[in-house]
N, C-alpha and C positions, 0 to 999 in steps of 0.2 A: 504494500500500500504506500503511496505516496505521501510523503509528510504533508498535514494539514493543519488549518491555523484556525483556533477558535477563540474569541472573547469568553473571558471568565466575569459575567457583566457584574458592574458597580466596583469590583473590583480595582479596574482600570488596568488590567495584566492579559496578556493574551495567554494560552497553551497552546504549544505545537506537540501534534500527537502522528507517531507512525507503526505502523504493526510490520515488523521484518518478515523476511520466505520462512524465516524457521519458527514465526509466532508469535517472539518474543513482542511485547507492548512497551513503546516508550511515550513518555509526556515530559514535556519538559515544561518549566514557567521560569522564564528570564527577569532577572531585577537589574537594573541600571545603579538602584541608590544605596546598592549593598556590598560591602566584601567579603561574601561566604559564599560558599556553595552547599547545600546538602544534596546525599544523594541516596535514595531507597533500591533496593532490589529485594523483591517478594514474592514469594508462592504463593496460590489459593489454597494451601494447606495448611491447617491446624490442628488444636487437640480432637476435635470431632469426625475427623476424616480416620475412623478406628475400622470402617470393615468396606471392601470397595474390589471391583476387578482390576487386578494390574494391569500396567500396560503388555504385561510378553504372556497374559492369560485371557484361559474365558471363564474361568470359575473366582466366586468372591474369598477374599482372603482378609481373615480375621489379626490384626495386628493387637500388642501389649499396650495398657494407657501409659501416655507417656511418650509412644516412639517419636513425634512431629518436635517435642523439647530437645529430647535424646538426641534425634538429628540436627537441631539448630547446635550442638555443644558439638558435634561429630562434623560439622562440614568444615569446622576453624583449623581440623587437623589437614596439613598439607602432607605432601610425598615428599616435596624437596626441601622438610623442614621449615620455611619460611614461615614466625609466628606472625600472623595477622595484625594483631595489636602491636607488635612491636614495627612492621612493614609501615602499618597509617603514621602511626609516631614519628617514624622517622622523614617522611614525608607533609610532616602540619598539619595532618588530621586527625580527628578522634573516627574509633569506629565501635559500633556494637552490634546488637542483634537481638530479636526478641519473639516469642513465640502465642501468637493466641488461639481464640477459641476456632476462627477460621483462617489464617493466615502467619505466617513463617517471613519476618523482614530483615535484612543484613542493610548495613550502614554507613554511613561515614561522612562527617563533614568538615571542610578546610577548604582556607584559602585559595591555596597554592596546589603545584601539582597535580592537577584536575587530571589531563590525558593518562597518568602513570596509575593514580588511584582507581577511576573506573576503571580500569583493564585490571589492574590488582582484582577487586572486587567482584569483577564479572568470573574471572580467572579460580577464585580459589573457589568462590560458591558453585565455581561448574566445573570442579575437578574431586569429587569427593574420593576419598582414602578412608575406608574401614577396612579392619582387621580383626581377627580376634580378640588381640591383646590388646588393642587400644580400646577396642570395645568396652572389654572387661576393665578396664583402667576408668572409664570414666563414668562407670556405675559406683565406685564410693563415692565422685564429688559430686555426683546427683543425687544420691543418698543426704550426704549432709546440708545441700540444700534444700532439697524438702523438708528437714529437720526443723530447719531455719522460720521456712514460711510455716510450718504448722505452730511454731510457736507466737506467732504473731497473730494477734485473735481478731482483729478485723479480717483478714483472709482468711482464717479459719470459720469465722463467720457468713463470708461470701458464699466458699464452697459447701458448706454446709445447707446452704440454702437452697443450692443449685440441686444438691443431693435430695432434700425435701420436696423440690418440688418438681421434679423429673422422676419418668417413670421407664420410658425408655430414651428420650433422645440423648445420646451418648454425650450432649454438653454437663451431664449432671458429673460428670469425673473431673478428677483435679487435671489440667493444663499440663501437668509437670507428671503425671500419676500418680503412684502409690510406690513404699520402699519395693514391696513384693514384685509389682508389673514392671516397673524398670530392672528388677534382678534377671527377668526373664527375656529379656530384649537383646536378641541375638543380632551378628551382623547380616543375614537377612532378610531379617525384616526391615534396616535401614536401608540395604540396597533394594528392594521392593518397592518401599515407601519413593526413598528416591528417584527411582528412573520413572516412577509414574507421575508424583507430582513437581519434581522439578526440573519440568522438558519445559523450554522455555513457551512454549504455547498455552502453558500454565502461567506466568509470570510477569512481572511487569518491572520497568524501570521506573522512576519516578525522580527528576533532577530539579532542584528549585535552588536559584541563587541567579550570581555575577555569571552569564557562561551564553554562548551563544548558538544556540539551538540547532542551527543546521550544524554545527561544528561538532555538538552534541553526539547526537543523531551520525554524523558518519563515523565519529571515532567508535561507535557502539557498535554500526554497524560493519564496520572492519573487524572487530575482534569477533563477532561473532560468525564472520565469513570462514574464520581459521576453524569452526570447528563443526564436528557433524555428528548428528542427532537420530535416532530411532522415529520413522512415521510418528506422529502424533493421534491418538485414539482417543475419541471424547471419555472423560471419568466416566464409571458407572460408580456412585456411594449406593450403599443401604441405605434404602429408606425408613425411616420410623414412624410408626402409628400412636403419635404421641394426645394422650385425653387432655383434658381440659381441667382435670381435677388435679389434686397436689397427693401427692404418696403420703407424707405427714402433715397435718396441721399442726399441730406445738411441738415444741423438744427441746429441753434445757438439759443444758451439757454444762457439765463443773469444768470451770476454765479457770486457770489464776490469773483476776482481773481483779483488780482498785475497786471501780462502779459497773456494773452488770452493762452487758451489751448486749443490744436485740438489734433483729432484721425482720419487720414484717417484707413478705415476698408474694407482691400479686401478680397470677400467670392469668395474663388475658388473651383471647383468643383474638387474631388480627382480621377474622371473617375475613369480605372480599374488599378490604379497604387500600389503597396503593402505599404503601408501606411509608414510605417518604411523608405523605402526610400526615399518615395518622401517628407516626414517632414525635412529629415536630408538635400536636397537638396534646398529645398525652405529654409531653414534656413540659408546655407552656405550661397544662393543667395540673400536674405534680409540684412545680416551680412555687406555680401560685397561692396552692393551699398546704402544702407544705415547707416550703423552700426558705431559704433566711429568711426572706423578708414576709414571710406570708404570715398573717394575723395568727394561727397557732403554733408556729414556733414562737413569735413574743410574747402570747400564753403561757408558753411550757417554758420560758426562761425568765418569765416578768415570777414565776410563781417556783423558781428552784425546780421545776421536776425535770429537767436535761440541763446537761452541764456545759454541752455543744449545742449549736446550730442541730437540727433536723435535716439530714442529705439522703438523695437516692443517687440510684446508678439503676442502669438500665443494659440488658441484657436481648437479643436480638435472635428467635430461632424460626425452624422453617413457618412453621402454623402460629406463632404464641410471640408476647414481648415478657419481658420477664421484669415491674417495676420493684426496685429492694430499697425499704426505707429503712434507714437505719439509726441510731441513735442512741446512746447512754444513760442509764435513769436509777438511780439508789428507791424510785415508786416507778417501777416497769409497767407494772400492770394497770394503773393509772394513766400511763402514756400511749400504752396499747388503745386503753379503750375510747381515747380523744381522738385518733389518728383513724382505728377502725370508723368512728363515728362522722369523722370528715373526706373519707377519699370515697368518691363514689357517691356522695347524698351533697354535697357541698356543690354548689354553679359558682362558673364563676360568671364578670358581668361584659360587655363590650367595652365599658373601658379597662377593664383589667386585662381583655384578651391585647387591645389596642396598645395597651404598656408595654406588654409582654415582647409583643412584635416590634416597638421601639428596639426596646435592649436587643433581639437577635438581628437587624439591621446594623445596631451598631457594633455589631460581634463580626459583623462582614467587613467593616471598616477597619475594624481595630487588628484582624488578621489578616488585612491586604498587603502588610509592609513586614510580615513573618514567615522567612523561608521555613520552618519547621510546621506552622500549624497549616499551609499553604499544600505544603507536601502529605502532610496526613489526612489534608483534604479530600484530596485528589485519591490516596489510598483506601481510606472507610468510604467512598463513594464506589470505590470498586468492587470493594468487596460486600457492600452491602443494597448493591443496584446492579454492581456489571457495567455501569458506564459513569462517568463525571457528569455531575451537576453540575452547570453553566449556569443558570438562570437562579440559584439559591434563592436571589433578594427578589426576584418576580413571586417566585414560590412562597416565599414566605407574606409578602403584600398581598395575595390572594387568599390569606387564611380566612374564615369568618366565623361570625360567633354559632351562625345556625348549625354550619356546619359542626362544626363543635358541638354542639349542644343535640347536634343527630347521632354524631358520636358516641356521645356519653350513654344515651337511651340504651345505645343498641349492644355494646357490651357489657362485661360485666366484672363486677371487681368481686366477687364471691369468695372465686376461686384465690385462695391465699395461705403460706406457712411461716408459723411466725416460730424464729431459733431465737433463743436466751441463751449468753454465755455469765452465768456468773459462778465466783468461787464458794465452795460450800465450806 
């Protein structure tokens, strides 16, 4: 495909986007008034991509929770020794890497050296080295990092919730696994995992900085002329027949914690609504009646019963969104039943949706001059539509309160599990 040039409108920024013969997707957004470059390279793989046909099969093959992490720590390992972190370093860059519930990202940002770095980066992500022994090597220091996160009780909280309220769709497993599922994780099942989801017709680049697009674009496309690739075969995943309802509604788990920590977790069902809207409205409407500024968090803080703000986070699966309120309380059960009593029975009003849509307008502006959120833009748009959103601030000026308020009729907030961590 030929490179092509779109307005990222109000913005005021263009992206140039081209798809190579072998797949790969680049986008690039140029800035004139900045001296950084970042730059992503990412799979559509994550922890949820646990049972799928390979690409060298026709039968489904069931992998360890765990292997999508396992692989982001196994691809750092090169054949020619060259350590990664120490290669960007010495070149003016930082680099990292990180793994979610749908997507697998390698990194790195600097100044200088742009041509040397992207090849670096294209280069070691598309040269994988497993071994036995290395394998088995880096199953202690996954070990000790899940150690790590389970002792931290807001994560322990998250996933706990995922687990309560997932019956089968395989996001309800920890990201990283379990000590047990990573013991079990052979090398391959990382070359499996591998050659299926990180063919580059899988993948995407994503360049946001000082850098000039077409210069981009063929430095990318040269190195990846040097190398050749297996046919591409659409993924098949398992599908899951995931209910409506939550596997537990309550469950207090003895955590050593100060002041007791809850998640209520409502799984709502996304009927036939176009996902993009109705995320943006359920958000406004969480924002509003629960969110700093919303009249019952200054309730629950005007009167001691949370110690913090009231936050949610938001969760994204095939059928369902997953809203998880979270919060701190020495009177849980008092805060419980203000929050059950306001999400779901609470409207809000046209001017408060009208607020609402000020503040994410100005979230457009406030992120036009940030190569990092610019770039993650362009990434969670991918991954959670399949293509970039252009028009965000048309979108979001087309909200209304009816629609909203048809919204709200039609789902349902019922469905919900609330976890307690506190120490006994």
């Amino acid at each position: 495909m030929i490179m092509k040039k779109n307005k990222l409108l109000h913005y005021d920024l263009d992206i140039y986007e081209e798809v190579l013969d072998n797949g790969l997707s680049i986008y690039v957004i140029p800035f004139q008034n900045i001296n950084n470059i970042y730059a992503t390279f990412s799979t559509k793989y994550g922890s949820i991509h646990d049972e799928f046909i390979p690409i060298d099969s026709e039968d489904y093959y069931k992998v360890p929770m765990g292997v999508a992490h396992f692989l982001e720590h196994k691809v750092f390992e090169t054949n020619d020794g060259i350590e990664p972190f120490n290669y960007f370093s010495s070149h003016g860059a930082d680099c990292n890497a990180n793994t979610s519930n749908y997507k697998t990202t390698y990194l790195f940002s600097g100044p200088t050296d742009f041509e040397e770095n992207i090849n670096f980066l294209l280069d070691f992500v598309q040269s994988p080295y497993f071994t036995d022994e290395n394998v088995e090597k880096e199953k202690g220091i996954i070990e000790q990092e899940l150690k790590m996160l389970n002792d931290r009780p807001y994560w322990h909280l998250y996933e706990k919730t995922l687990n309560n309220v997932f019956s089968e769709h395989p996001i309800k497993y920890p990201v990283g696994g379990t000590i047990e599922s990573v013991r079990s994780i052979m090398k391959e099942d990382l070359y499996k995992c591998y050659n299926t989801f990180y063919h580059p017709a899988n993948m995407f680049v994503t360049i946001t900085g000082n850098v000039d697009p077409e210069n981009v674009i063929e430095i990318i496309k040269n190195n990846q002329e040097n190398k050749s690739f297996a046919p591409f075969k659409d993924i098949i995943l398992k599908k899951y027949n995931e209910p409506d309802t939550v596997v537990k509604e309550k469950e207090i788990i003895d955590f050593d914690v100060n002041i007791p920590k809850v998640c209520i977790g409502y799984k709502i069902n996304k009927l036939d609504y176009d996902i993009n809207r109705l995320r943006l409205y359920l958000n406004i409407y969480f924002s509003n009646i629960i969110g700093c500024t919303s009249v019952l968090d200054e309730e629950l803080r005007d009167n001691n019963l949370i110690s913090e703000d009231l936050d949610f986070d938001v969760v994204n699966t095939d059928n369902h969104l997953l809203y998880m309120v979270n919060f701190e309380s020495n009177n849980y059960n008092e805060v419980i039943d203000k929050i059950i009593n306001t999400v779901g029975k609470v409207k809000i009003t046209k001017e408060e949706l009208n607020r609402k849509i000020k503040g994410l307008k100005s979230g457009i502006i406030f992120r036009s001059d940030n190569i990092y959120s610019l770039n993650s833009k362009v990434n969670n748009n991918l991954i959670d539509y399949n293509k970039v959103i252009y028009d965000e601030y048309e979108l979001i000026e087309s909200l209304s309160i009816d629609e909203l308020n048809d919204i709200l009729e039609k789902i349902s907030f019922n469905n919900k599990s609330i976890i307690i961590l506190e120490s006994k």
